[in-house]
C-alpha positions in Angstrom: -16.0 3.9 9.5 -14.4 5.8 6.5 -16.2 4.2 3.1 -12.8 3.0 1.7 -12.6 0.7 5.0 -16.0 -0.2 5.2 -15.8 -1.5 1.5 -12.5 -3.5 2.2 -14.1 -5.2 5.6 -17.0 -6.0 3.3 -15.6 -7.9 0.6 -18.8 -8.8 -0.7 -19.6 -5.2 -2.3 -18.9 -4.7 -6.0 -16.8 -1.3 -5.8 -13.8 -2.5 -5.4 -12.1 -6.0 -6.4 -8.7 -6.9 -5.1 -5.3 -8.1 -6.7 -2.5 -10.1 -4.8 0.7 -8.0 -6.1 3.4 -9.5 -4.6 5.1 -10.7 -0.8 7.0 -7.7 0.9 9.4 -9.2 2.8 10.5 -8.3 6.6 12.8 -8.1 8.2 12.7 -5.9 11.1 9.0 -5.6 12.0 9.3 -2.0 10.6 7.3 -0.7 7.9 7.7 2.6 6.0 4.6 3.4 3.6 6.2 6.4 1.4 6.3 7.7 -2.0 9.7 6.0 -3.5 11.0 8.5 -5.2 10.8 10.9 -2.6 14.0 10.1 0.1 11.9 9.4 3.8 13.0 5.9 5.9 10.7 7.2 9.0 8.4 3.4 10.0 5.6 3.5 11.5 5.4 3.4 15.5 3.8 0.1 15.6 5.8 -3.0 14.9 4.6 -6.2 12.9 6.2 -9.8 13.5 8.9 -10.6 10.8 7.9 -12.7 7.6 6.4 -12.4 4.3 3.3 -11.0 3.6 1.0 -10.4 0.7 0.4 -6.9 -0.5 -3.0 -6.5 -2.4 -4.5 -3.6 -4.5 -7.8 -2.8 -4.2 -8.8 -1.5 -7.7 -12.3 1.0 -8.0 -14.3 -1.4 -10.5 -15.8 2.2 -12.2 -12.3 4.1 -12.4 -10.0 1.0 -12.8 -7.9 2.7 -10.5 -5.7 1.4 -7.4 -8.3 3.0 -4.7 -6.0 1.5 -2.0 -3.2 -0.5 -1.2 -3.2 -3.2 1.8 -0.3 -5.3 3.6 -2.1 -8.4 4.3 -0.6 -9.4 8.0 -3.1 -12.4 9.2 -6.4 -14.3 7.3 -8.3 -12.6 10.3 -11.0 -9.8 9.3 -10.6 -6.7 10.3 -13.2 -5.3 12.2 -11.6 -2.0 14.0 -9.2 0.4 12.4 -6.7 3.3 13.6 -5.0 5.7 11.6 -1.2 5.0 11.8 1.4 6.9 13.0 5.4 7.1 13.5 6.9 8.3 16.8 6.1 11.9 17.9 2.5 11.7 15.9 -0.4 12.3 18.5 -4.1 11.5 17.0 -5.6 13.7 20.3 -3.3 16.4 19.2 -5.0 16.9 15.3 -7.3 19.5 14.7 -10.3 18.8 12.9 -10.6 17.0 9.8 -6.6 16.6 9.4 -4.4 13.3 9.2 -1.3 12.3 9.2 0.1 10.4 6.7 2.6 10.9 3.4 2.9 13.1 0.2 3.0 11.5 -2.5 4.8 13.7 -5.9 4.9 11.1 -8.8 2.2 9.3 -8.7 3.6 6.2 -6.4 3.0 5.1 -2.9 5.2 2.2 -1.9 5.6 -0.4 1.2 9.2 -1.5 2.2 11.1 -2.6 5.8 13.0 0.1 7.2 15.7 -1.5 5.9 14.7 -2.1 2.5 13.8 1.9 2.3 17.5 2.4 3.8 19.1 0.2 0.7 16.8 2.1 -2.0 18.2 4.8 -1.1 21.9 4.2 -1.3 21.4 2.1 -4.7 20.0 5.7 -5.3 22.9 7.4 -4.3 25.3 4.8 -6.0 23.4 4.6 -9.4 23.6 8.9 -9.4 27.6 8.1 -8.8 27.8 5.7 -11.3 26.4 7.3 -14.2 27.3 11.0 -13.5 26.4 13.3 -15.8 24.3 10.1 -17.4 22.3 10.3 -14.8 18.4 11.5 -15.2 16.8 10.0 -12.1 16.1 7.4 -10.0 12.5 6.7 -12.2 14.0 6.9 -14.8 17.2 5.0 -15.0 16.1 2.1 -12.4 11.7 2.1 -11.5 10.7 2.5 -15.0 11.7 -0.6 -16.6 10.5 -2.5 -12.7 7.1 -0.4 -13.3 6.9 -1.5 -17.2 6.8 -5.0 -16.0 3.0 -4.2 -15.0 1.6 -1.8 -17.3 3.1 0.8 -15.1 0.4 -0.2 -11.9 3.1 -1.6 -9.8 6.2 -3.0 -9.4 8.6 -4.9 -7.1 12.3 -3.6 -6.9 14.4 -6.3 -5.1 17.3 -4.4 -2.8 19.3 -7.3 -2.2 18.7 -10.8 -3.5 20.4 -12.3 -1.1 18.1 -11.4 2.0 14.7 -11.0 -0.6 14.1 -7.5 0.8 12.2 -5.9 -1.3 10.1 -2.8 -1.9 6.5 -3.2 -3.6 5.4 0.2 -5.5 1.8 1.1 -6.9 0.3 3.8 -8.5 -1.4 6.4 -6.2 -5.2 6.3 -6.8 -5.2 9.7 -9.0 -1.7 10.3 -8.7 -0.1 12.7 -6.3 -1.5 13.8 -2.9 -1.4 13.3 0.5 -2.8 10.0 1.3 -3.4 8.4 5.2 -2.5 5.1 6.5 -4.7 2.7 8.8 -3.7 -0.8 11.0 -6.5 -2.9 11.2 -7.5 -5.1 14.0 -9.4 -8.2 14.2 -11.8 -8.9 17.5 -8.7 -10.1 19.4 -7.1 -7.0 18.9 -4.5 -7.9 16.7 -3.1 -6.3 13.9 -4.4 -8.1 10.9 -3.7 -5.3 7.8 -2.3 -2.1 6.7 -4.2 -0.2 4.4 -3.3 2.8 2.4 -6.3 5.3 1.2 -5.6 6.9 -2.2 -8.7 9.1 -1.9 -10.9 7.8 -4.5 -13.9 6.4 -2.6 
């Protein structure tokens, strides 16, 4: 098992300590684990019951850094992981020592329902209309102030406040790389978490 996860299914070591962020809200059982600023509504293959669900940074106790971010599905432990995929991604097919998983280019990973992504995006697109020439960019004119909130760690950008949806961002371990995705399951074989690997371990 990869340190990060071995850490996190062993919450009695001292590397890391966790911190409940916020509920990301559901709607459609898909999730889409992505850098925000970077335009990409593709969800994992696997689906997750509708709901509300806790999403928790785990935090490097040395480097005071977001090592990981997890989507807390179920109380159950976790005590098998998978590396996630969307539709068309094969792990038989990787060669050695490569992943899949997302690019991240400003320092933020994010978690968000398909549909929440879909709505970033086009209050995106409508802000850039809005503003014209005004317009600097998304960061800047609607995450910053969101991100601010927290000391710039995280943040929670509602899409529409009459369904909750909502799309919770944190700050990618080091900053910007290319960072893997894992479902864990408990010993019934159901899928308990989602974790996100920021490299730092």
């Amino acid at each position: 098992m990869m340190p990060l996860l071995q850490h996190i299914t062993d919450t009695s070591t001292t590397a890391l300590r966790s911190e409940e962020l916020a509920d990301l809200h559901i709607h459609t059982g898909r999730i889409v684990a992505c850098d925000p600023l970077v335009s990409h509504s593709n969800a994992f293959e696997l689906a997750v019951p509708p709901g509300s669900y806790p999403v928790i940074a785990w935090i490097h106790t040395d480097e005071e850094r977001i090592a990981a971010a997890e989507l807390k599905l179920s109380a159950a432990k976790a005590v098998h992981w998978e590396m996630a995929t969307k539709p068309g991604q094969n792990i038989s097919e990787l060669k050695e020592g490569y992943k899949y998983g997302y690019s991240v280019d400003t320092g933020l990973g994010c978690y968000g329902d398909i549909a929440a992504i879909q709505l970033m995006n086009e209050i995106e697109d409508k802000l850039a209309d809005e503003l014209g020439d005004d317009f600097i960019s998304f960061y800047d004119d609607a995450l910053a102030d969101v991100l601010a909130l927290n000391n710039d760690e995280w943040g929670e950008l509602i899409v529409n406040e009459q369904s909750g949806l909502n799309v919770i961002m944190f700050s990618s371990g080091y900053g910007d790389g290319f960072y893997t995705s894992y479902w864990g399951y408990d010993e019934a074989g159901q899928i308990v978490s989602l974790v996100t690997d920021f490299n730092i371990l």
